[in-house]
N, C-alpha and C positions, 0 to 999 in steps of 0.2 A: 504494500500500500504506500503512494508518494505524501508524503506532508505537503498537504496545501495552505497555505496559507489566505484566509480569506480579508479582500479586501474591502475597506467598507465608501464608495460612494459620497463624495462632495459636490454637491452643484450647487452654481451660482450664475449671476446673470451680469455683465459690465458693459459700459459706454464703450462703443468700438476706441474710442481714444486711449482709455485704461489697459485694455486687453494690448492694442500697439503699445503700450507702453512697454508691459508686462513681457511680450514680447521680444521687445528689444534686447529688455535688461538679460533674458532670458539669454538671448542669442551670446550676448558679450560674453555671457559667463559659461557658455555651451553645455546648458541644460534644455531642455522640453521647458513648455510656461507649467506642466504640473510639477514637477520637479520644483522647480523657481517658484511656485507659488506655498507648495507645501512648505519648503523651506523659510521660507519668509513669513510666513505662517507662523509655525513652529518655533522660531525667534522672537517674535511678538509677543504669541502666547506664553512664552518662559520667562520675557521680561516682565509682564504684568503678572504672572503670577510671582515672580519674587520680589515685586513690589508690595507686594501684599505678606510678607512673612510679618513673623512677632520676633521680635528683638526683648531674648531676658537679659536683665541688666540688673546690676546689685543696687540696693539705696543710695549708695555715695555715686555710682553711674547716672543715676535718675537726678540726685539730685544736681548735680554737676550739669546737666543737659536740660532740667527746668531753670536755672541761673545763666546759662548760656541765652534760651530763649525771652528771659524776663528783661536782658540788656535791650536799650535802643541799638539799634543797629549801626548808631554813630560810633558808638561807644563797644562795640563788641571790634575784639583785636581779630579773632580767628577769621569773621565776616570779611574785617574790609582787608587781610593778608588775601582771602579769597578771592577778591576783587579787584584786588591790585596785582595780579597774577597775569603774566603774559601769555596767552596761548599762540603757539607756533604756528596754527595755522590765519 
């Protein structure tokens, strides 16, 4: 007997514009658009879901990060070291 693996069916419907999009991107990166779509999918999907975790943190953590957010932002060091940060691109 072969192991099948069964696959399960995604449909959806796009502006021809999205799909050429989809398309392209696909082509540059020499996947199929389901390939490229799953994967781009898949990425999104695991970024919002680890946006969503629970972060445990001891009391001097919490408290340390309620004092962080209770500063005005003029006055918070770590903010404007943030801000004042050169990005390369």
């Amino acid at each position: 007997m072969t192991n099948r693996v069964k696959q399960a069916a995604i449909n959806l419907r796009a502006q021809p514009r999205q799909r050429d999009l989809i398309d392209r991107a696909a082509a540059i990166t020499s996947k199929s658009r389901t390939d490229f779509m799953l994967e781009a999918s898949c990425e999104k999907a695991q970024e919002v879901l680890l946006d969503q975790r629970l972060f445990i943190v001891t009391d001097e953590q919490f408290e340390a990060f309620e004092h962080a957010f209770s500063q005005p932002l003029s006055e918070n060091k770590g903010f404007q070291d943030l801000m004042s940060d050169k990005y390369s691109w």
